[in-house]
C-alpha positions as protocol buffer text, in pm:
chain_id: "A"
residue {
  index: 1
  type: UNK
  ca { x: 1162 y: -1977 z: -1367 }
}
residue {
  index: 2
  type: UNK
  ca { x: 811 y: -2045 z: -1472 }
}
residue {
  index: 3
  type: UNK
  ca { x: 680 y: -1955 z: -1837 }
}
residue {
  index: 4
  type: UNK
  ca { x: 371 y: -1799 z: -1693 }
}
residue {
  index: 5
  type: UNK
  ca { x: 357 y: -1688 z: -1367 }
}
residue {
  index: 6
  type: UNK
  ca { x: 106 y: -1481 z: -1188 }
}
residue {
  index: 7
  type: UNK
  ca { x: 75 y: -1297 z: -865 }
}
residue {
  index: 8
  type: UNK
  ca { x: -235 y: -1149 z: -675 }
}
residue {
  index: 9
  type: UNK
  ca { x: -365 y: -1044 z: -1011 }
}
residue {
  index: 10
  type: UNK
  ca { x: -687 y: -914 z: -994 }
}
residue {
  index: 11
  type: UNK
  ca { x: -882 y: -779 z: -1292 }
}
residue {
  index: 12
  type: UNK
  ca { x: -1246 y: -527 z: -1204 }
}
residue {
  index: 13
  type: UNK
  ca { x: -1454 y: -344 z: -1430 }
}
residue {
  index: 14
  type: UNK
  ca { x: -1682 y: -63 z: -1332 }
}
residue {
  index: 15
  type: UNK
  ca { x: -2038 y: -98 z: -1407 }
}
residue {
  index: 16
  type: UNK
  ca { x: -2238 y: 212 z: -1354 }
}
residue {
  index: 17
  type: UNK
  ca { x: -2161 y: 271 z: -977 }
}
residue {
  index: 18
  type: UNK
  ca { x: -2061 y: -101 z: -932 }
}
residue {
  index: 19
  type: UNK
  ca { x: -1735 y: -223 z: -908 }
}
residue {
  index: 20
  type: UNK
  ca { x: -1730 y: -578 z: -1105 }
}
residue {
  index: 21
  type: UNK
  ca { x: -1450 y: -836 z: -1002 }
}
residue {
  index: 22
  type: UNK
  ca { x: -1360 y: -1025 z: -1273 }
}
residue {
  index: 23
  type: UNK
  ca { x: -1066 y: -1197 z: -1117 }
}
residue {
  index: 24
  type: UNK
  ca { x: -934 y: -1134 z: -704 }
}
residue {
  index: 25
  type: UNK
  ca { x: -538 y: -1213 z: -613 }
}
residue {
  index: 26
  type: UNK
  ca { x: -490 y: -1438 z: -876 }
}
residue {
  index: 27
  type: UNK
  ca { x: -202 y: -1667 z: -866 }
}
residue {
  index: 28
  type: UNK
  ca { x: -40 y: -1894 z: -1069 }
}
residue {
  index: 29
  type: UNK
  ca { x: 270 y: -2038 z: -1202 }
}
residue {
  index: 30
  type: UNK
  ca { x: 292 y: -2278 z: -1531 }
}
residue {
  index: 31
  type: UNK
  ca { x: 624 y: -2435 z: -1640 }
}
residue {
  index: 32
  type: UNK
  ca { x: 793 y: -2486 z: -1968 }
}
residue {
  index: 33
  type: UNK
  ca { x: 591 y: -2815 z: -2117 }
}
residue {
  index: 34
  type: UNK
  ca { x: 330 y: -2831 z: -1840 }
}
residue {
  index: 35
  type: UNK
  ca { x: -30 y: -2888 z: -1936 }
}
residue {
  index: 36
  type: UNK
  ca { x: -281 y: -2654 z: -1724 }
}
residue {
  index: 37
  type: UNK
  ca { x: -674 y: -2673 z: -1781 }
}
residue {
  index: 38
  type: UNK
  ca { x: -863 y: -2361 z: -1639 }
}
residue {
  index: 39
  type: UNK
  ca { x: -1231 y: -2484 z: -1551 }
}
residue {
  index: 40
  type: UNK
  ca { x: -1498 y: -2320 z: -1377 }
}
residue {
  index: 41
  type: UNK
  ca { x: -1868 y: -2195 z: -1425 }
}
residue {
  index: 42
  type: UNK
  ca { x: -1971 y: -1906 z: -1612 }
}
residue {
  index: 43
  type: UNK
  ca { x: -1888 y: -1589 z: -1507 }
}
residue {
  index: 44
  type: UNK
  ca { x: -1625 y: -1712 z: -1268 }
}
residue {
  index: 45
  type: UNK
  ca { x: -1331 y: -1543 z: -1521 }
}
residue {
  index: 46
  type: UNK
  ca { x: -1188 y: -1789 z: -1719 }
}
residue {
  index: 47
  type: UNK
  ca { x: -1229 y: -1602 z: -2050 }
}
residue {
  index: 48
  type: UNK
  ca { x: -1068 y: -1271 z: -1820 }
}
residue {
  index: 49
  type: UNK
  ca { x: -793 y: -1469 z: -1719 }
}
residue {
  index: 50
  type: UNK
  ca { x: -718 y: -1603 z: -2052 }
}
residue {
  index: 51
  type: UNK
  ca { x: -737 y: -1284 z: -2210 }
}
residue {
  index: 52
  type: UNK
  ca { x: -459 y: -1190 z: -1903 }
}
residue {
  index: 53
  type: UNK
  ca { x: -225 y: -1442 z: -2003 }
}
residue {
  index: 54
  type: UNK
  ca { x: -280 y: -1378 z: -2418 }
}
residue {
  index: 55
  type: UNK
  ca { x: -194 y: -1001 z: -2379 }
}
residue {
  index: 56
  type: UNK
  ca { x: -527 y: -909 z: -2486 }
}
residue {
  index: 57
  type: UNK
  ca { x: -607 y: -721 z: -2183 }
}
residue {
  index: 58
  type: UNK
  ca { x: -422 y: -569 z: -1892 }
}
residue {
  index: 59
  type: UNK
  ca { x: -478 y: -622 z: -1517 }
}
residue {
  index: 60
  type: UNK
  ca { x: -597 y: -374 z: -1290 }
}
residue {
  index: 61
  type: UNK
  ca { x: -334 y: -463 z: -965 }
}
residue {
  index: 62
  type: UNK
  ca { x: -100 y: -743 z: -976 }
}
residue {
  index: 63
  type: UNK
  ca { x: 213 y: -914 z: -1165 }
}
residue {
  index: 64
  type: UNK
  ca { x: 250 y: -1105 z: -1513 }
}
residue {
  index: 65
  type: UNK
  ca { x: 583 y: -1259 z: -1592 }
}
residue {
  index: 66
  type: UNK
  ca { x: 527 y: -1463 z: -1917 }
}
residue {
  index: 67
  type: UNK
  ca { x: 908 y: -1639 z: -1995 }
}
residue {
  index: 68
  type: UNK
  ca { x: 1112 y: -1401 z: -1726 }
}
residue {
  index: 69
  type: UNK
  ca { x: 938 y: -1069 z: -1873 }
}
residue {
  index: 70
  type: UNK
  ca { x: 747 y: -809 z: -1662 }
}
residue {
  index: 71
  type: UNK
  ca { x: 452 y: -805 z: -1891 }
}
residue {
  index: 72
  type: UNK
  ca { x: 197 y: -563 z: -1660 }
}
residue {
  index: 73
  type: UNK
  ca { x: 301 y: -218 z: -1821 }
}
residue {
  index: 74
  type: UNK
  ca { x: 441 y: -320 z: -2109 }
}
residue {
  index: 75
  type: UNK
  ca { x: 345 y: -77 z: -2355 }
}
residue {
  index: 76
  type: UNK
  ca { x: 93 y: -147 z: -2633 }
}
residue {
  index: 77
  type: UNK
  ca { x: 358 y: -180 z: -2916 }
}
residue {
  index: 78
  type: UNK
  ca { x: 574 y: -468 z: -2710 }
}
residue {
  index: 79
  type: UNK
  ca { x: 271 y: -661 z: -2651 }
}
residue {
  index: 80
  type: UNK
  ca { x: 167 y: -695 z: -2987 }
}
residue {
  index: 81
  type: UNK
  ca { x: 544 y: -812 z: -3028 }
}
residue {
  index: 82
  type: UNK
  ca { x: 474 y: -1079 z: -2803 }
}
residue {
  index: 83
  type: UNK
  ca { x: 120 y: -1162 z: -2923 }
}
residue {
  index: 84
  type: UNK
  ca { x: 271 y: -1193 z: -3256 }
}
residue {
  index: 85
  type: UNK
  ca { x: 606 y: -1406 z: -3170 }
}
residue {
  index: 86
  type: UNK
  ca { x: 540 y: -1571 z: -2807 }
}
residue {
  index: 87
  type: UNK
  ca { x: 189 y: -1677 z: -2778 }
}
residue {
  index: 88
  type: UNK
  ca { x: -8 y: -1904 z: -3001 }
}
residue {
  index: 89
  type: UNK
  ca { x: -433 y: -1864 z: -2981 }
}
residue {
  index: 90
  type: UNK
  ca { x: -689 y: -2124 z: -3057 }
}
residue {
  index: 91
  type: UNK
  ca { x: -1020 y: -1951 z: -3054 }
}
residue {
  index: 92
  type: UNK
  ca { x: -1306 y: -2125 z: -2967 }
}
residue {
  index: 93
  type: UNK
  ca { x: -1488 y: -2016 z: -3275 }
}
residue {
  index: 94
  type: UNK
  ca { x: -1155 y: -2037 z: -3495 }
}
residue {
  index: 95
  type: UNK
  ca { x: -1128 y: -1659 z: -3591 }
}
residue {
  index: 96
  type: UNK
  ca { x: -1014 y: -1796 z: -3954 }
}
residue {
  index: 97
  type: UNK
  ca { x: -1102 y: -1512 z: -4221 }
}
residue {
  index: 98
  type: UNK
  ca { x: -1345 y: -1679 z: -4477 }
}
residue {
  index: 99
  type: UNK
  ca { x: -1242 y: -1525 z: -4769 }
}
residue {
  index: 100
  type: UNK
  ca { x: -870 y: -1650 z: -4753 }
}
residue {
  index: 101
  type: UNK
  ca { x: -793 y: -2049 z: -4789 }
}
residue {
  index: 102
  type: UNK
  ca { x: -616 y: -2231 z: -4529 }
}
residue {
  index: 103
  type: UNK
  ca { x: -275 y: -2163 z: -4630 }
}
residue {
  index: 104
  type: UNK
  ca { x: -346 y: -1810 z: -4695 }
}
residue {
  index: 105
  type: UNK
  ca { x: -503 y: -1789 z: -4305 }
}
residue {
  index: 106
  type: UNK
  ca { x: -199 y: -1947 z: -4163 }
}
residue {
  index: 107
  type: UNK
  ca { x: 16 y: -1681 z: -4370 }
}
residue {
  index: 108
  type: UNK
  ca { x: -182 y: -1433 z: -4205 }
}
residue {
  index: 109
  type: UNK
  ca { x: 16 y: -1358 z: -3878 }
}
residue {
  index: 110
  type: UNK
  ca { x: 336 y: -1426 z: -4029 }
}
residue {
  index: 111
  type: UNK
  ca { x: 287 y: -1096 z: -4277 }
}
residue {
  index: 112
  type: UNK
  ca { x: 209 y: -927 z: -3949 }
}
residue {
  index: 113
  type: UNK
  ca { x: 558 y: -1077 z: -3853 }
}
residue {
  index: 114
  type: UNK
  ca { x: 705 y: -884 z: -4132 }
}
residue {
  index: 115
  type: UNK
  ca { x: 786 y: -1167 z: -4320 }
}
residue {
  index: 116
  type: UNK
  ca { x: 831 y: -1160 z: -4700 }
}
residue {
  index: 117
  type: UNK
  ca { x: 608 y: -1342 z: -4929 }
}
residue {
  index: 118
  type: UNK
  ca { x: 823 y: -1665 z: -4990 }
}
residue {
  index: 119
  type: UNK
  ca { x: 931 y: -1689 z: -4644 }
}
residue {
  index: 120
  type: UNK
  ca { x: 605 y: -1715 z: -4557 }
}
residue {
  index: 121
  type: UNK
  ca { x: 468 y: -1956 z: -4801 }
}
residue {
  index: 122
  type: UNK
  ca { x: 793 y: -2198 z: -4718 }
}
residue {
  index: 123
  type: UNK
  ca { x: 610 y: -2179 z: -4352 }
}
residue {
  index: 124
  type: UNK
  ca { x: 264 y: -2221 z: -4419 }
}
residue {
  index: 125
  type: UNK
  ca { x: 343 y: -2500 z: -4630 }
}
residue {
  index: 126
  type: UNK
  ca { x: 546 y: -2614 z: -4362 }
}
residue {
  index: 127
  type: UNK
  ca { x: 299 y: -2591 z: -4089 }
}
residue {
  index: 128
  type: UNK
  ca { x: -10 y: -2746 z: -4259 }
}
residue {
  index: 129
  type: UNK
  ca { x: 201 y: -3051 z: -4366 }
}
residue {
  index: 130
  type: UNK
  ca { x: 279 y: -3117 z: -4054 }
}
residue {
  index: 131
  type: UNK
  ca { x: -58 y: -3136 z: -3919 }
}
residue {
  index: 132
  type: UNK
  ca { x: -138 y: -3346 z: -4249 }
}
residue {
  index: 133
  type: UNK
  ca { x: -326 y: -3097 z: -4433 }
}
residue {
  index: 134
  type: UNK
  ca { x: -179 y: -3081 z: -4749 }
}
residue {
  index: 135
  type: UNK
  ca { x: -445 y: -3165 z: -4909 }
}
residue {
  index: 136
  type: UNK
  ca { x: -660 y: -2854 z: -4744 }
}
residue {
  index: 137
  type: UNK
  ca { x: -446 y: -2624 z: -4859 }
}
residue {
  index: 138
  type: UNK
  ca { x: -718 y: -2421 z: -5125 }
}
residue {
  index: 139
  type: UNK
  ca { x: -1004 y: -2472 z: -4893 }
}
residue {
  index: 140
  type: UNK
  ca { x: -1131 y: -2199 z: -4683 }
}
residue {
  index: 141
  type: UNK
  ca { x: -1343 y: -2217 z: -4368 }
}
């Protein structure tokens, strides 16, 4: 079973009287610990596809199984559930909010989470020592 796996997904916007494909019978399949690259030129639907595969937008005809789950459909609720839990998003431009430090942006999501306050902090804590930034901890973007 793949973690990601997509079928014939396309993804069209309508522009005025235009129809706009963004993505036509997509597919791909991406296993557990496999490192995938999506390249093209501008405008060919990377960022679509991406957005596809992060939840952050829905397809307009095909399938999404991200770890075994039918994802297409899911309701709004369950895929904020999996944004939250399941998939992890590196923005090009960060998307770190400039008023909080570093640990208090990587607390963020976890509140989100539901987490309590200490649980969180244990985490954070956690998380930025292990990328060795212990000593960024107070800093903000």
């Amino acid at each position: 079973m793949a973690l990601i796996e997509l079928k014939n997904i396309s993804k069209q916007y309508r522009m005025g009287e235009e129809t706009v494909y963004a993505l036509k019978n997509i597919s791909l399949a991406v296993e557990e610990g496999e490192f995938v690259s999506i390249v093209g030129r501008s405008g060919s639907g990377k960022s679509t596809m991406m957005n596809l595969i992060g939840c952050l937008d829905r397809p307009t005809a095909g399938q999404y199984r991200l770890n075994g789950k039918q994802i297409d459909g899911m309701k709004d609720k369950e895929l904020s559930r999996i944004r939250n839990r399941e998939i992890g998003f590196v923005f090009q431009g960060f998307h770190l909010v400039p008023d909080l430090t570093a640990l208090e942006n990587v607390e963020l999501p976890l509140a989100y989470r539901g987490w309590g306050p200490a649980r969180r902090r244990r985490a954070a804590l956690q998380a930025l020592a292990q990328l060795g930034l212990e000593q960024r901890l107070h800093h903000r973007p």
